[in-house]
C-alpha positions as a printed Julia matrix, in Angstrom:
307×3 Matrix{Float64}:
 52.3    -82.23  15.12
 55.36   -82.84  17.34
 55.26   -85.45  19.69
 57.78   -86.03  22.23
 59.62   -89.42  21.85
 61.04   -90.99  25.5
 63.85   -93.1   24.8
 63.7    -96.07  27.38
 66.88   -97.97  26.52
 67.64   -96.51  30.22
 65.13   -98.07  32.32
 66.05  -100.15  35.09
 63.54  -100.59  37.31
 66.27  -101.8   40.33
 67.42   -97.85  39.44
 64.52   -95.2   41.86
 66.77   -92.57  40.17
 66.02   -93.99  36.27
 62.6    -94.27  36.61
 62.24   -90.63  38.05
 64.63   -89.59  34.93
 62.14   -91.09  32.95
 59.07   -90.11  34.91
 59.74   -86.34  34.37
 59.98   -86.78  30.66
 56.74   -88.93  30.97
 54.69   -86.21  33.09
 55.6    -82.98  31.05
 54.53   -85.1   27.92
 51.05   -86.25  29.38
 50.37   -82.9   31.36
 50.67   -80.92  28.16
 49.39   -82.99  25.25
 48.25   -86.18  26.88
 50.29   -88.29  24.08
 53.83   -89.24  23.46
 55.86   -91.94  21.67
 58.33   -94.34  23.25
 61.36   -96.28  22.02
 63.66   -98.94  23.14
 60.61  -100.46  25.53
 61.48  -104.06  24.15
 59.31  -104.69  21.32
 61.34  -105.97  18.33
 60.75  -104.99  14.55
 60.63  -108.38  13.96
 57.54  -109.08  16.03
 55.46  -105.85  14.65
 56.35  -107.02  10.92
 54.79  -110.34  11.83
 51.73  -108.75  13.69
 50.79  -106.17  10.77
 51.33  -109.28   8.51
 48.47  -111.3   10.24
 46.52  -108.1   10.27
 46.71  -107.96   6.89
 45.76  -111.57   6.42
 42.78  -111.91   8.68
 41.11  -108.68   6.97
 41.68  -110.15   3.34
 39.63  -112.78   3.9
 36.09  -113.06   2.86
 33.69  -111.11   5.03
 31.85  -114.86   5.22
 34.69  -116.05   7.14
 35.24  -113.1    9.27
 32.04  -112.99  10.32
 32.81  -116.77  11.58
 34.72  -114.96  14.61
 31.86  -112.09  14.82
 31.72  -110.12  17.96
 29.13  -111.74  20.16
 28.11  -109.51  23.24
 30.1   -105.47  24.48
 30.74  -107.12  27.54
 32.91  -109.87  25.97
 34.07  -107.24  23.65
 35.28  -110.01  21.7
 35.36  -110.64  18.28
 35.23  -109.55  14.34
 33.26  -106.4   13.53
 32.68  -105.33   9.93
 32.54  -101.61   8.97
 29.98   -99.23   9.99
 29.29  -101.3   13.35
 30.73   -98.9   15.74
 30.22   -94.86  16.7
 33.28   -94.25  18.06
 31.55   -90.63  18.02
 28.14   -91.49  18.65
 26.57   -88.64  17.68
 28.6    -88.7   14.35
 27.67   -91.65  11.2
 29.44   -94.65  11.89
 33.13   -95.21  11.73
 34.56   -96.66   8.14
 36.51   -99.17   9.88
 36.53  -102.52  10.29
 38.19  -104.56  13.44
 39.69  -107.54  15.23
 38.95  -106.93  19.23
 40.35  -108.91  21.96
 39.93  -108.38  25.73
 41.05  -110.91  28.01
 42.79  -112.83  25.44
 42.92  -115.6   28.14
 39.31  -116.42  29.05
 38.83  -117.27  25.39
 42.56  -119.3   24.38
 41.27  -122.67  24.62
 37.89  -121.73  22.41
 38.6   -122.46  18.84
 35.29  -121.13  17.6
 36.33  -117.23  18.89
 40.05  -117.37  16.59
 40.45  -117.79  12.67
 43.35  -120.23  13.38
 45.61  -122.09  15.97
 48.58  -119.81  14.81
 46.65  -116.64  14.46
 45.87  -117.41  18.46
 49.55  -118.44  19.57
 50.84  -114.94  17.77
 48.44  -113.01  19.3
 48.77  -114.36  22.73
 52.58  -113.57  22.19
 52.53  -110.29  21.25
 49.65  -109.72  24.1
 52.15  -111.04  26.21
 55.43  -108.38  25.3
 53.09  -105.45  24.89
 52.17  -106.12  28.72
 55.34  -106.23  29.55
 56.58  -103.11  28.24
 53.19  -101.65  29.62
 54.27  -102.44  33.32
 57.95  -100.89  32.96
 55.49   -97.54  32.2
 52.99   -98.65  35.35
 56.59   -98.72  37.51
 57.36   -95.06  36.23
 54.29   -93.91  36.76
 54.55   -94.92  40.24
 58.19   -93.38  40.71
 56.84   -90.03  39.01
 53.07   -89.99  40.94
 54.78   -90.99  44.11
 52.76   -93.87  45.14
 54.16   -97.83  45.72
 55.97   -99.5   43.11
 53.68  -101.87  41.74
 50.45   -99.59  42.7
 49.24  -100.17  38.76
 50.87  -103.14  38.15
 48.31  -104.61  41.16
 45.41  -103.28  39.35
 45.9   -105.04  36.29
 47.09  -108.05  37.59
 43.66  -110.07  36.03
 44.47  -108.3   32.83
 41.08  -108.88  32.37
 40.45  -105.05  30.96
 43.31  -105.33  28.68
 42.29  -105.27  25.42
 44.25  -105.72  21.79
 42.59  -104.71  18.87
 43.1   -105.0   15.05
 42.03  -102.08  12.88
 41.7   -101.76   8.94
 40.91   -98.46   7.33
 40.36   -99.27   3.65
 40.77   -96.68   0.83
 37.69   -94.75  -0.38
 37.12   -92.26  -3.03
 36.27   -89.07  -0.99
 33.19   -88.75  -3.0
 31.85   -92.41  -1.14
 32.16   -90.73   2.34
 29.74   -89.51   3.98
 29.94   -85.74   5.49
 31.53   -86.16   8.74
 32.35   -89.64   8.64
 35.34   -90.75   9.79
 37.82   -93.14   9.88
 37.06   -93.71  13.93
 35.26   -90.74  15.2
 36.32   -88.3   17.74
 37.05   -89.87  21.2
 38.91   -90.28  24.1
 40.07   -93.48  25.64
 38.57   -95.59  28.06
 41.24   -96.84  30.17
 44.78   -95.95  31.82
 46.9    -95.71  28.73
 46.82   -97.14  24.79
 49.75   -98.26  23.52
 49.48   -97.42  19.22
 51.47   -99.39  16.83
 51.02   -97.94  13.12
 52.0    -98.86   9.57
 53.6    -96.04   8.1
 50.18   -94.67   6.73
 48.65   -91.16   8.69
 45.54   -90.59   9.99
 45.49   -90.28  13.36
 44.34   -86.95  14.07
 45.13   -85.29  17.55
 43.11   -82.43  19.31
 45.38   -79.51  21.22
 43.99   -77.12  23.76
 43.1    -75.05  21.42
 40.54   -77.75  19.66
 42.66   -77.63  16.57
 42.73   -81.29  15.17
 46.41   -81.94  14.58
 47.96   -84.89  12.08
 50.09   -87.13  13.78
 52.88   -88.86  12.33
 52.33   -92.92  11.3
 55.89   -93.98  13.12
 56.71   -97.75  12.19
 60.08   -97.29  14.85
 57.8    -95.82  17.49
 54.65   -96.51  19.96
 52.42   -93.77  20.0
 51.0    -93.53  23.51
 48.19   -91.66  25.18
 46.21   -91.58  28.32
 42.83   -92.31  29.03
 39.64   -91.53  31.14
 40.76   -93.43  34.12
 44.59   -92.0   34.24
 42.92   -88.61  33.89
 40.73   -89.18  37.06
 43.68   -91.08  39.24
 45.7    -88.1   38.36
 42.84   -85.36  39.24
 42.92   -83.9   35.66
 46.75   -83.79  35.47
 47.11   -86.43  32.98
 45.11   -85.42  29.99
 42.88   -87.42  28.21
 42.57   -86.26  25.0
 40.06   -86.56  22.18
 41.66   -87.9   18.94
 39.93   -89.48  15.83
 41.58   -91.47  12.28
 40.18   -89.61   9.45
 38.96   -91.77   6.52
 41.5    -92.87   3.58
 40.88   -91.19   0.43
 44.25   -90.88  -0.67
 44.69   -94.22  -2.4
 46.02   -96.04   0.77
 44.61   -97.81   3.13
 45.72   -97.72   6.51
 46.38  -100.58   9.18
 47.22  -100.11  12.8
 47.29  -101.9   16.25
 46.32  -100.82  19.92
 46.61  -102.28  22.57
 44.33  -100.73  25.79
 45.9   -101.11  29.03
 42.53  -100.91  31.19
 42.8   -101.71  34.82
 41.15  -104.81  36.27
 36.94  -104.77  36.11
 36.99  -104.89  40.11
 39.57  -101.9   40.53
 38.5    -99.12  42.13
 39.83   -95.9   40.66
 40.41   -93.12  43.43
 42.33   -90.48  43.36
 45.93   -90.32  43.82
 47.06   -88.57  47.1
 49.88   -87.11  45.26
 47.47   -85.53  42.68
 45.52   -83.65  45.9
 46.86   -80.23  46.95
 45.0    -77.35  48.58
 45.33   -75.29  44.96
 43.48   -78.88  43.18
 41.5    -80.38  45.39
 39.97   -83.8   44.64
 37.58   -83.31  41.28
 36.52   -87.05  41.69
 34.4    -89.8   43.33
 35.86   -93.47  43.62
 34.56   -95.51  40.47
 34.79   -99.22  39.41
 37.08   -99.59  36.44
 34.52  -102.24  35.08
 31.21  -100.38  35.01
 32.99   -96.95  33.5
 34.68   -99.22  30.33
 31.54  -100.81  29.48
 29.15   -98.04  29.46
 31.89   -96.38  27.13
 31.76   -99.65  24.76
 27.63   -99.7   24.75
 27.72   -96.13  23.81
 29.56   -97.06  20.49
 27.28   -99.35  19.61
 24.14   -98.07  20.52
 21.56  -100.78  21.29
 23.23  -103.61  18.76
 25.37  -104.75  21.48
């Protein structure tokens, strides 16, 4: 499938007229397929080569010392989880997947026992760090395109403590070890506001149109595939889609690696519709909810009652 790319080697946020430039690109994108890719947002090559290198490290180890960093609790969501361990379609057999997940990187830095090394924690934290950062030059044009104040998103995830990075491995299998209709990750949408998607090189990632047709993506190593979520789709009133997509498992003799990074607003925020989003031909579709409560319902769903 085509996906548009949005080039943001222009943005200046001291420039209202740049981020509306960009805005438009940004809303015909996520009103008609809910996904683009970005360039130029100011994450280097350099850093994503490292990153996908300590991927790959981490999930060579034994499964012994994985486990040493196991996921504990879905409200931490925090933690080393083996394959078959999540639904991400729970009505589908479990996803043939295994995964690194960190939310609020922060509350646990200064815990050794929760990271597989002092360096594998100081990289992390890094890269946490710049993927923010290119996160909130989207929050400002979201703002400029949505019409609302400036740092409106940016104040909702100032605790960061929804954000959420996560490393995912999708080992090879012979097609004849897969279960019918099990997946790489089953069929979902996001949780959040949007996911930022950095891949390897290797496809998967499988898209839904309007149409339900489930659409291959490409596996850019030069681009960040980005998509909305749940939340964006209610603060925009159903303008901003929030579409189901799914990884499909690897029987092709590769396996895949890729990192996302959720940009989930603050437990506390309260997500209301946008005033902008309101007209007399769409009226509001939505009652206020808590950010918190909606993202952790979604993660005990995956798990059913393990978690």
């Amino acid at each position: 499938m085509e996906i548009t790319n949005i080039d943001f080697s222009s943005y200046d946020e001291s420039q209202p007229a740049t981020l509306k430039a960009l805005g438009d690109q940004v809303y015909a994108a996520l009103t008609s397929s809910g996904f683009m890719t970005v360039s130029n947002i100011g994450i280097t090559q350099e850093l994503r080569d490292r990153i996908f290198a300590l991927s790959r490290d981490f999930f060579g180890q034994a499964e012994a010392d994985k486990h040493q960093v196991g996921y504990r609790t879905a409200s931490e969501n925090f933690g080393y989880q083996a394959m078959l361990m999540e639904h991400l379609d729970p009505t589908k057999p479990a996803d043939i997947k295994e995964t690194f997940t960190m939310r609020n990187v922060e509350r646990y830095f200064d815990d050794p026992s929760r990271w597989p090394s002092q360096e594998f924690r100081d990289l992390i934290l890094y890269f946490y760090d710049e993927v923010f950062k290119a996160a909130q030059k989207l929050m400002r044009v979201f703002a400029a395109v949505l019409k609302t104040d400036n740092d409106f998103f940016i104040q909702r995830h100032a605790e960061r403590n929804n954000v959420t990075l996560r490393l995912l491995h999708y080992p090879s299998f012979d097609a004849n070890q897969v279960n019918d209709e099990q997946l790489g990750a089953g069929a979902h949408t996001d949780y959040g506001m949007i996911t930022l998607l950095f891949q390897d090189g290797v496809e998967g990632l499988e898209v839904c149109d309007k149409d339900g047709n489930w659409l291959s993506a490409p596996a850019y190593t030069d681009r960040i595939i980005i998509n909305t979520g749940d939340l964006m789709y209610r603060w925009t009133n159903d303008l901003f889609r929030s579409t189901p997509h799914r990884v499909r498992p690897q029987t092709e003799g590769r396996e895949r690696f890729s990192i996302a990074m959720f940009i989930d607003p603050d437990e506390q925020a309260m997500i209301e519709t946008l005033a902008s989003c309101i007209t007399p031909d769409r009226p509001n579709r939505y009652q206020p909810i808590r950010a918190g409560e909606h993202i952790l319902q979604k993660i005990q769903a995956t798990h059913g009652t393990a978690y």
